[in-house]
N, C-alpha and C positions, 0 to 999 in steps of 0.2 A: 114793243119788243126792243126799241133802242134804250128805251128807258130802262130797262131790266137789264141789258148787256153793258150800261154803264155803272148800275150798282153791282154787280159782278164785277166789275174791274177793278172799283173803288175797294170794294171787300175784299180785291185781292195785294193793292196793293197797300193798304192801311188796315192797323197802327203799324207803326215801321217800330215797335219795340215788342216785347213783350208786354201784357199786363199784368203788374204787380199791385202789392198790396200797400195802401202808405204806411203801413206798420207793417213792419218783416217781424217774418215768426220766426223765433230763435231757433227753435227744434229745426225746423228746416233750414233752416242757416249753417247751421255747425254742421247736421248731418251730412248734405251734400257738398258741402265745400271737403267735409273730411273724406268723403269718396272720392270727389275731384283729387286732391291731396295725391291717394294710391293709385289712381290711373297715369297723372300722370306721373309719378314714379316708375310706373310699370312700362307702360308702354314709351316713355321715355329715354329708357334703358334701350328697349327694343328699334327705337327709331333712332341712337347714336350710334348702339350698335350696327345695325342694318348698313348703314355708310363703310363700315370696315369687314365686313366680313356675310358669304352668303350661305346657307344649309342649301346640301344639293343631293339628289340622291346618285350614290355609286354608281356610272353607269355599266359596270365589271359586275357589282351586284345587284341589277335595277329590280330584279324579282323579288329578290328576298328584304328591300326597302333602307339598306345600310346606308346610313345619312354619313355624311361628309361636310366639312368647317373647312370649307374654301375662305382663303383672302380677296377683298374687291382687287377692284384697279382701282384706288382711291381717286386720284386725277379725273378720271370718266365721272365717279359718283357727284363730284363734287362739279365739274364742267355742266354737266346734267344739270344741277340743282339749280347753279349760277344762272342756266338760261333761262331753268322755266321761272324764275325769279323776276329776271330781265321780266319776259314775255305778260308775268302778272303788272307791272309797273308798267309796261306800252300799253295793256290794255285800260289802262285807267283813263285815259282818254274817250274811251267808248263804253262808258260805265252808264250812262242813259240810254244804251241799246236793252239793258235790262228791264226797265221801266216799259219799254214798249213791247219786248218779245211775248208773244201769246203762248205763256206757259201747257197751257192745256194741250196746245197742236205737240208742242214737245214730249208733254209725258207719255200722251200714246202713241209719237214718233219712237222714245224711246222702250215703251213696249212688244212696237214691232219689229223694232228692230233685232231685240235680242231672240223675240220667238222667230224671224228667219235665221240667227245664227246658227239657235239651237237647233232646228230643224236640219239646217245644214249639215251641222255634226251627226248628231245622232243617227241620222239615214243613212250617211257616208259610214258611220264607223259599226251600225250594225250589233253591239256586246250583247256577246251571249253570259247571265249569272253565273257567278262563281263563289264559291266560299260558305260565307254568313247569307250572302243575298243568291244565292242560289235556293239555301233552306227555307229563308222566304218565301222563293216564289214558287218551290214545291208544295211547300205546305199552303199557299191563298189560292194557286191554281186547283189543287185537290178540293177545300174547301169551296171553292166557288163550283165545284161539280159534287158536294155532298159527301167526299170522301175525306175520312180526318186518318187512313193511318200513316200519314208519315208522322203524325202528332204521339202516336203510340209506342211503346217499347218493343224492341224485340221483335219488329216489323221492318220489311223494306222501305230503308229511303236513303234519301241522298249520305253520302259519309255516313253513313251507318257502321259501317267496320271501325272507325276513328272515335266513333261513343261508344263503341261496341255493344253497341242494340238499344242502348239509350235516346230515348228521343233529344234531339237537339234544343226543344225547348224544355225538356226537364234541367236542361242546364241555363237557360236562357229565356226563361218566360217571359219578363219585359218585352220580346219581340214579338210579340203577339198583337200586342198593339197595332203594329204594322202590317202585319200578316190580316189583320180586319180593314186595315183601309184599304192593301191592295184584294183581297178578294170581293171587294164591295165592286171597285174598276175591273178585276176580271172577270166579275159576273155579268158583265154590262159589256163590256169589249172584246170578248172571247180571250181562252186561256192558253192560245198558239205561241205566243211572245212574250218578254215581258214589255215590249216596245210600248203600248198604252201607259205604262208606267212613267217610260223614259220621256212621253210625248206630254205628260202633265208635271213631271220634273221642269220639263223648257217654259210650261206657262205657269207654272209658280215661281219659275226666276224674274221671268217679265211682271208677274205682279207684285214681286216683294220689290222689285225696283220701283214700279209705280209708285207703292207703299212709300216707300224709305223718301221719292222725289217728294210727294205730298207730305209726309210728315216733318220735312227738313223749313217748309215752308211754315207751318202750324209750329215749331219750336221756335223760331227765328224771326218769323214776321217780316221776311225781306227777300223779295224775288230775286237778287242776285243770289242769296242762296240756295236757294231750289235749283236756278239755273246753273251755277257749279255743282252742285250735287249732279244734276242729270248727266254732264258730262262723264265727272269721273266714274257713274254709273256705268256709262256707254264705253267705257273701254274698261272695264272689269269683267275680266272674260273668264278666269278660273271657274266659277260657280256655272256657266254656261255650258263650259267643257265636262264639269262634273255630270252633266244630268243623265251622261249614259250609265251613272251607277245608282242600280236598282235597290235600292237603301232609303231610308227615311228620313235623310239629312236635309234634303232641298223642301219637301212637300211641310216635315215638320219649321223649318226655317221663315218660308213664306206666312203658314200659319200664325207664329210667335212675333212675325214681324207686323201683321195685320193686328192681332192681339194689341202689341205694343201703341201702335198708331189709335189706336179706338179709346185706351186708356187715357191718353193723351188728351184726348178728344173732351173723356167724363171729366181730368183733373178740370179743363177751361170750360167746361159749360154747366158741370155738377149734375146733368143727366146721366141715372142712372141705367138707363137702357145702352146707351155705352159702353157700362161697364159689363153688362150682362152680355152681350154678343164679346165682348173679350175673352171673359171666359169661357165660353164656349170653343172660340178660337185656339186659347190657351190648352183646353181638353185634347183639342186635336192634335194640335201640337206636339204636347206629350207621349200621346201614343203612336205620334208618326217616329219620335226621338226622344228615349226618357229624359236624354242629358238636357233637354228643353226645364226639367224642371228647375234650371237655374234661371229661366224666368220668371217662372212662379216666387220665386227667392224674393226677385227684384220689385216685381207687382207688390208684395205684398209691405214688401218694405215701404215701398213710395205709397200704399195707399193709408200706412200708419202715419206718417208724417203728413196725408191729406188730411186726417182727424186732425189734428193740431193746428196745421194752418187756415184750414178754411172749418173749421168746427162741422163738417161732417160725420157724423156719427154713424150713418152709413156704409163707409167705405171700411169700416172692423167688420160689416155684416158681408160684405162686398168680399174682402178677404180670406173672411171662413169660409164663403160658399166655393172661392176659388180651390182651395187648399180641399176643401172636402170632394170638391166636384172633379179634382185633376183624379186625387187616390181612390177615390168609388170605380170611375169608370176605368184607369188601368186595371181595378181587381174584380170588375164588371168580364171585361175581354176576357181575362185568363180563365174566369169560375166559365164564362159561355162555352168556352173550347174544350173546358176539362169537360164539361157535361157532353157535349156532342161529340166529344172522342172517348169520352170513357178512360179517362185518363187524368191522375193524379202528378202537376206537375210542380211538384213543392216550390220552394224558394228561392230553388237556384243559384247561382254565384252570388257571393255576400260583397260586399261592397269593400271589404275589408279585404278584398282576394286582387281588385283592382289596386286601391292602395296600394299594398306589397309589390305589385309590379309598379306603380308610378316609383317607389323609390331605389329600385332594383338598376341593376347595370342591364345593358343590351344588348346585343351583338347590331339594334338597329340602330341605339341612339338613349342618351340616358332615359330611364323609365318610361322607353316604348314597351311592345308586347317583347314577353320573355317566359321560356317554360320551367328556366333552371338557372341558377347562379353557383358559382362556386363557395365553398365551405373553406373560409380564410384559415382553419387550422387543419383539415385531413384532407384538404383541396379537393374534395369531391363533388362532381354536381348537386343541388339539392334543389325539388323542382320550389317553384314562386308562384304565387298569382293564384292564377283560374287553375292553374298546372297541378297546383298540389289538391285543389277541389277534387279534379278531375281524375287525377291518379286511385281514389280511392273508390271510382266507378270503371276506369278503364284496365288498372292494374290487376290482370287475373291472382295474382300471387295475397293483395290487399283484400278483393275483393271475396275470398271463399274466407274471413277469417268472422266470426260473431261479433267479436270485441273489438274491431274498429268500427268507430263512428265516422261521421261527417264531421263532428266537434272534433275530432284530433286532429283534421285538416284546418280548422280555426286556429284552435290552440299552434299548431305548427305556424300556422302564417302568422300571430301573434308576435310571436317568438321571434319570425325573424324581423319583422317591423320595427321588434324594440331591438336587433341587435343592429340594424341599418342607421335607427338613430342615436344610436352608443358610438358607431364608425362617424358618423358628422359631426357628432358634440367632440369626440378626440381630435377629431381631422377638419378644422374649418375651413382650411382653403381647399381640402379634397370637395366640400361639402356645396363652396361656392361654385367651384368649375364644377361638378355635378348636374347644380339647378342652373348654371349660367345656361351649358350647351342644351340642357332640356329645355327651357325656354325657346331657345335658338332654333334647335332641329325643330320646335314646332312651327312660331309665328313666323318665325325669319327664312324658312323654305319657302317663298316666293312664288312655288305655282300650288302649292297644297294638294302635290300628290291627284289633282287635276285631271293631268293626263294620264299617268300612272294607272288610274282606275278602268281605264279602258283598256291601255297599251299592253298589261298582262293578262287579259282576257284572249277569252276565243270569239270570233266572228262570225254572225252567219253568213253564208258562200253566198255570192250571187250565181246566177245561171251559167256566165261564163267560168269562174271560179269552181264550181262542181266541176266540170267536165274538164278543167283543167289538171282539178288535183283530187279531183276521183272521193270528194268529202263535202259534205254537206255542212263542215265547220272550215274555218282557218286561222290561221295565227298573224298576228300582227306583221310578219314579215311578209306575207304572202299579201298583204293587203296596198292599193293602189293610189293613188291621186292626193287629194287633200290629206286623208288619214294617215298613207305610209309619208308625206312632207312634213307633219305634224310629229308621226311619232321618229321617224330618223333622218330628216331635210333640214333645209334653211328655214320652213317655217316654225319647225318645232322650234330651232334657235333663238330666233327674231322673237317668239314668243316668249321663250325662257327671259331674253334680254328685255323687253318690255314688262313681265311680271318683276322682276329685280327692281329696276329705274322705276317701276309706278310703286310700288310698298312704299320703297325709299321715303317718295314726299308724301303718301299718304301715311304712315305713320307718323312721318316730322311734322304736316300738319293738322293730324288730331291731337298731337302732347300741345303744339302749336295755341291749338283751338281749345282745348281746358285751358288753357292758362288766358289766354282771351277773355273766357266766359268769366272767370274770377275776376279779374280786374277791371273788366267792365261791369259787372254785377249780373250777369247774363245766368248766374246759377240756379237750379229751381228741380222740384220733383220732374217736369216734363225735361227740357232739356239734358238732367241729367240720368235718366230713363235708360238708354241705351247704352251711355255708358257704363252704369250699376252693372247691367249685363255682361257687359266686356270683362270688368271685375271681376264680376261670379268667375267668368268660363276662364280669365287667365288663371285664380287661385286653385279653380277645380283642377285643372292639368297640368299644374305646379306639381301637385300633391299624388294626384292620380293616373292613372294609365293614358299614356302619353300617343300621339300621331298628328304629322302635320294635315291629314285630313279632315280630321276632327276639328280642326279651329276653322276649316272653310268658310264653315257658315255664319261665323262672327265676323268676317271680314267688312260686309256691305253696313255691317253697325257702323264702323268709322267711319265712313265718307261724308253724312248730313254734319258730324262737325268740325269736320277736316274742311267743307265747302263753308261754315262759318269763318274759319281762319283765312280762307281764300278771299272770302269776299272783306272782311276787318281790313287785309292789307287791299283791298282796290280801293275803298271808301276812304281809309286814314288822310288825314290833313299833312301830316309829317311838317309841322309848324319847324317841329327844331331841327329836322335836318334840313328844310330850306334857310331856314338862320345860319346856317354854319355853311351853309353852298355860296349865301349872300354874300359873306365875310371872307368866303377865299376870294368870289369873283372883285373885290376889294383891294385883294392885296396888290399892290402896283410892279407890274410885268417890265425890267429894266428893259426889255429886249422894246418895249415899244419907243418910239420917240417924242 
């Protein structure tokens, strides 16, 4: 047994590099150094900006999401920075504390730690669905008791008046996907709440951190980075606060991020079984959150440049199956529901309807959701987006007419796409402050809409609560202790101030940590894995329908190489600035004698 417990140590804490090939394969060379290249462009931008300026939502407007371009107090950001600077520099003296720390006690130290957060939360805050995820969880509670008609037209269900009799998913099929995994949990956990939801939201935060600690070790080779990773794991709390919203942002997140980690796995061992449980991870993924398919992006890319490098010829067979096996099973889900509700729910919003609002103005923030823009020459509203889909199903005046189609709502949102990018080609500095602040309102809002997701919700009462206020629901204002400190106290505060001051250096040290990886030669399909990711989802919501909620779940991506830059600076020798410390302490002091 000690013998075993010593080769486990050895295997974790050797080779202290990556292994590479003594011949670099060019293809992978230029590839990934050229995506290093746009990250850090991207989020470079975002982490200088980040120091001068924070996105915050209105708190006059908190309902309706109207983002706000507040100034820092630059002195603070910068005071901040200076310390934990300092603090990385003292700690280099106890940099052999790493070599001994038993990573393993940590990562399910910090597993459990986030599932008591979570728990904390979610009990205390209680959210009862709204919205989008309300439709959800009428239509998987129904299904998991055998009933599809809220899936149906022209039938009671939730917002029914708002589609006007239209099923929610004849506009939004994609969600079905989701709609299958929660009725799978509410067939199993009864269909009273959706708290079994919110309750596996909290343990797929703790496992994608797991996740993200383990794999930061497996890219890097070097337990001080795992062990920086864990920390800034342990006080990234947005994604914890998030898990009261009944959506498929966390479950699909932990999935693609396990996916990720397992890929990793096949690039360094060339086991194919790896790859196979990835994609299947990847599947779920998907159908918990389509926008996941900007992993499949990334997979498939890094597993082309595996052909090349390591002449696997497998990983083009690897790649098809993923790609095949992601678009089966989303068209799998929607053909099962159409058959067991009897219900044709065509195609839905076109992707080109999202676009339109990504380049559309706001009333919340450039190319958030928006239903109408104005008409720069007869100044009249004209709807955009999902808006102009919609209108030719909700508009009774459109809808009694034969000769409209669904194609004139294309054709229309065409139309204004090309006249949005005639307004940017004439106007390039309109064009830049446009995508600057849409960048901004997204990555650079600091709690991502977090709290938000619960705060505008309804609560279910507890016993004291009912008899108080004669309701079996309540509103955030009526609610007590942790919850009402968080959503209108000093903790909400403290918190907002803590998400601000933590982005700050985590983004300064992921732009930080690409540029590390390049100069050290640390660049590779695995290391630069999650970055590819980051990529996909900043150019997708460049371009596309914009929310700072939406980038949530790319956040915990930056930390395993934001914790590589942390640890580069405790390791560094700094040869030449002790030469230059040498040479003042040289200079001769007239005042001595």
């Amino acid at each position: 047994m000690k013998q075993k417990n010593k080769t486990a140590a050895a295997r974790r804490q050797a080779p202290t590099t990556i292994k590479t090939k003594e011949k670099k394969c060019m293809v992978e060379y230029i590839a990934v150094n050229l995506f290093c290249l746009f990250v850090f462009l991207a989020f470079g931008y975002v982490a200088v900006m980040s120091f001068f300026q924070t996105s915050t939502i209105d708190p006059t407007k908190y309902v309706s999401e109207k983002i706000l371009f507040q100034s820092d107090y630059i002195p603070l950001n910068f005071l901040v920075t200076f310390l934990i600077f300092l603090f990385i520099f003292a700690m280099r003296r106890f940099y052999d504390f790493f070599a001994k720390v038993n990573l393993r006690i940590m990562e399910i130290a910090l597993a459990v730690f986030v599932i008591t957060l979570g728990f904390i939360w979610i009990f205390n805050v209680r959210s009862i669905p709204a919205a989008d995820s309300q439709n959800i969880f009428e239509a998987a509670t129904d299904a998991a008791k055998d009933n599809y008609k809220s899936m149906q037209n022209h039938t009671a269900f939730y917002n029914s008046d708002f589609y006007n009799g239209y099923s929610y998913f004849h506009f939004y099929p994609f969600q079905l996907g989701f709609v299958f995994i929660c009725e799978l949990i509410y067939r199993v956990f009864g269909t009273d709440s959706s708290m079994p939801v919110q309750v596996i939201n909290v343990l797929c935060v703790a496992a994608t951190y797991y996740a993200l600690a383990r794999l930061s070790f497996l890219l890097f080779k070097k337990r001080s980075v795992e062990f920086i990773t864990i920390l800034l794991l342990a006080v990234c709390f947005q994604p914890i606060l998030f898990c009261t919203f009944v959506y498929g942002n966390i479950i699909g997140m932990c999935c693609a991020v396990w996916a990720s980690l397992l890929l990793v796995k096949y690039f360094q061992t060339g086991k194919w079984l790896w790859a196979a449980v990835s994609g299947v991870l990847l599947v779920l993924a998907t159908l918990a959150k389509y926008n996941n398919m900007i992993y499949l992006a990334a997979f498939v890319i890094m597993l082309i440049i595996h052909i090349f490098r390591d002449k696997k010829w497998q990983s083009a067979a690897i790649a098809a199956a993923m790609v095949i096996a992601v678009l089966l099973s989303n068209s799998a889900v929607i053909g099962m529901y159409e058959q067991r509700s009897g219900t044709d729910f065509e195609d839905g919003v076109p992707q080109t309807m999202y676009l339109d609002m990504g380049l559309s103005e706001s009333y919340m923030a450039p190319g958030w959701y928006s239903t109408s823009t104005e008409d720069p020459v007869t100044k009249r509203r004209l709807p955009v987006g999902k808006q102009a889909y919609l209108d030719y199903y909700l508009d009774p005046k459109l809808r009694g007419k034969q000769d409209v189609k669904i194609s004139d709502a294309n054709e229309k949102v065409r139309k204004h796409i090309d006249s949005r990018m005639e307004v940017f080609s004439d106007d390039p500095d309109y064009m830049m402050d446009f995508f600057s602040k849409k960048i901004l309102s997204q990555w650079n809002e600091p709690t991502f809409e977090s709290i938000w997701v619960s705060r505008v919700k309804q609560h279910t009462a507890t016993e004291e609560q009912k008899t108080k206020f004669k309701s079996d629901v309540v509103n955030s204002e009526q609610m007590k202790g942790l919850t009402q400190s968080v959503y209108f106290k000093s903790t909400g505060q403290v918190l907002e101030l803590h998400f601000n001051l933590y982005m700050q250096i985590v983004y300064a040290m992921f732009a930080a940590g690409i540029y590390l990886m390049f100069i050290n030669k640390r660049t590779g399909i695995e290391t630069v894995l999650l970055p590819l990711v980051l990529l996909g989802a900043f150019g997708y919501h460049l371009l596309f329908e914009g929310k700072s909620q939406y980038i949530l779940s790319y956040i915990p991506l930056l930390i395993p190489t934001a914790a590589y830059a942390f640890s580069v600076m405790l390791g560094g020798k700094y040869e030449g600035v002790k030469k230059i410390l040498a040479k003042i302490n040289h200079i001769p002091n007239r005042y001595n004698d």
